[in-house]
C-alpha positions as CSV (number, residue, x, y, z in Angstrom):
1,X,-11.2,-17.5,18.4
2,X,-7.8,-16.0,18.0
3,X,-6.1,-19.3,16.9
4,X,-9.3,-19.8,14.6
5,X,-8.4,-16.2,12.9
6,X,-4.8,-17.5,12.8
7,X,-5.3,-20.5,11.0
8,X,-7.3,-18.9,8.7
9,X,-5.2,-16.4,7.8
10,X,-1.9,-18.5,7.2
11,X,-4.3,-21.2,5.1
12,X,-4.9,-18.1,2.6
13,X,-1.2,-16.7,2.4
14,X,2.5,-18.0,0.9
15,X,5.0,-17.0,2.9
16,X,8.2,-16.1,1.4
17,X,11.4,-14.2,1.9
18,X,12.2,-13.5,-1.9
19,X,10.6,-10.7,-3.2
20,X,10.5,-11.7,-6.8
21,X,8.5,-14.7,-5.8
22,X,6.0,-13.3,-3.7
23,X,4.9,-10.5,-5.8
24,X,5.4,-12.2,-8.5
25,X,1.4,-13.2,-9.7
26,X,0.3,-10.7,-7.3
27,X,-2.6,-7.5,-8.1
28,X,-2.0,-6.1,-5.0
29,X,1.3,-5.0,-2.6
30,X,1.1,-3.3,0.2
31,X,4.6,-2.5,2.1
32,X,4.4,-2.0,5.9
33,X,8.2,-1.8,6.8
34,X,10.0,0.6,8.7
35,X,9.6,4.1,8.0
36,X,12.9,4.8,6.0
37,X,12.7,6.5,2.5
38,X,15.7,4.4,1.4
39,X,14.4,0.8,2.3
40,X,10.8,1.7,0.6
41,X,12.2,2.7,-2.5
42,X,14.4,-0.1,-2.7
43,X,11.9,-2.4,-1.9
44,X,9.6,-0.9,-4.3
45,X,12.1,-1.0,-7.0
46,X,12.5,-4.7,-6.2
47,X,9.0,-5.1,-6.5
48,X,7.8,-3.2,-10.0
49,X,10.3,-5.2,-11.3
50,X,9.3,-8.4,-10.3
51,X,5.0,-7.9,-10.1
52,X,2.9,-7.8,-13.1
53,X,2.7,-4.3,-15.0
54,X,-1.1,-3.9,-14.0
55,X,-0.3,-4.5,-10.2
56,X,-1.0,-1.9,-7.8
57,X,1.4,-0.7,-5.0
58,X,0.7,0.9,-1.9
59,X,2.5,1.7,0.9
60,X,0.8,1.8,4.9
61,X,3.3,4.7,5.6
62,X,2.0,7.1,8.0
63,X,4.7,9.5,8.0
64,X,6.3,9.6,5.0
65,X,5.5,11.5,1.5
66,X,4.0,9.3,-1.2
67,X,5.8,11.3,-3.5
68,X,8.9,10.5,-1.9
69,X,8.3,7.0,-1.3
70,X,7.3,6.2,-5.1
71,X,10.0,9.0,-6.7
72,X,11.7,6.4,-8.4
73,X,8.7,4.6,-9.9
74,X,8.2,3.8,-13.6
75,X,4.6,3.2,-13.1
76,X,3.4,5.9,-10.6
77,X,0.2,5.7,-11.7
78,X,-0.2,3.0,-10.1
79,X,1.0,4.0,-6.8
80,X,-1.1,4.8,-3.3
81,X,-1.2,4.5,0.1
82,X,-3.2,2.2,2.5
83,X,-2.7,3.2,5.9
84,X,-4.1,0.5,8.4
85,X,-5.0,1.4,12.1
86,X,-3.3,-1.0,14.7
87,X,-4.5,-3.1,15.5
88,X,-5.5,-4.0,12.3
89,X,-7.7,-6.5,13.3
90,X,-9.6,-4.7,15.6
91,X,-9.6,-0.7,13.9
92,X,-12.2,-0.4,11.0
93,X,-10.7,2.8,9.5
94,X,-8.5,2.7,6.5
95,X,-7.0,5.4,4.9
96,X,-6.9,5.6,1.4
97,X,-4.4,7.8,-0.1
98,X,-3.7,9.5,-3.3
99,X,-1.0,11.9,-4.6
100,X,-0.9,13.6,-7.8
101,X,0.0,10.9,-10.2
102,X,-2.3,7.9,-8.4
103,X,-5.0,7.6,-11.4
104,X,-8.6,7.4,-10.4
105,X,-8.9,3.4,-11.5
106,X,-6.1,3.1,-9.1
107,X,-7.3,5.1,-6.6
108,X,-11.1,3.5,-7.0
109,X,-9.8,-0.3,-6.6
110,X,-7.8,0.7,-3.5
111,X,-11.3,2.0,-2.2
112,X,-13.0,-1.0,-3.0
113,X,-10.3,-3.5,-1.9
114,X,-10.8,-1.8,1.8
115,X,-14.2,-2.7,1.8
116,X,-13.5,-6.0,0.3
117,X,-11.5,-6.7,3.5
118,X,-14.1,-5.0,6.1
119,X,-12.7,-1.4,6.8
120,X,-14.5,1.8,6.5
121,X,-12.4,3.7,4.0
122,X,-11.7,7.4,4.1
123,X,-10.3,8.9,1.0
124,X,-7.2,11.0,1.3
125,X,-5.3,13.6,-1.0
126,X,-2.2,14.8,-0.6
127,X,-2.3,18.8,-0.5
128,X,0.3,21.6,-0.5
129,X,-0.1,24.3,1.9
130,X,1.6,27.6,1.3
131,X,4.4,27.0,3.2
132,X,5.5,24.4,1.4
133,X,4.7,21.1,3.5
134,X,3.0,18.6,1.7
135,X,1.0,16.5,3.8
């Protein structure tokens, strides 16, 4: 069954190591690299310049600030976060996040593109408390 799931998935995918190429037909991006401001943002630079306008990006971070991640964005509308359980295989929950400048068609297709792929979606915001942490 595992080697069944394998071959499936690698019949549906391209795998590349230039980033132009790969994103560059795509709707959808979803970075799940190590949690480092400074390689997501240069990653996602690399990558709203090479996707479509009208392609969403989301990031699987756990830990880091969406605003932080996407501060350099021209498009941060279309911007959110799509944080996986490991493993993902196995974990139904997704987490579907927003910050303040993720618009509702982006934040609606993210939704729908977790239950496209099987998950049970829980919608997130990102708040300010008080003290100042945003989280």
């Amino acid at each position: 069954a595992q080697q069944q799931l394998v071959d499936k998935v690698l019949n549906n995918i391209e795998i590349t190591t230039n980033t132009a190429s790969g994103v560059a037909k795509a709707d959808l991006v979803i970075e799940a690299i190590v949690e480092n401001i400074d390689i997501k943002q240069k990653l996602f630079a690399q990558v709203e310049n090479a996707a479509p306008k009208s392609a969403l990006l989301a990031t699987n971070t756990s830990s880091l600030q969406l605003a932080d991640i996407g501060a350099n964005l021209k498009n941060k509308s279309n911007f959110g976060g799509l944080h996986f359980f490991n493993p993902v295989p196995m974990m139904k929950l997704l987490e579907v996040v927003r910050f303040e400048h993720t618009s509702d068609d982006t934040f609606n297709t993210l939704v729908e593109y977790g239950k496209t792929v099987g998950k049970v979606t829980v919608a997130c915001k990102v708040q300010s408390d008080p003290d100042g942490y945003t989280g």
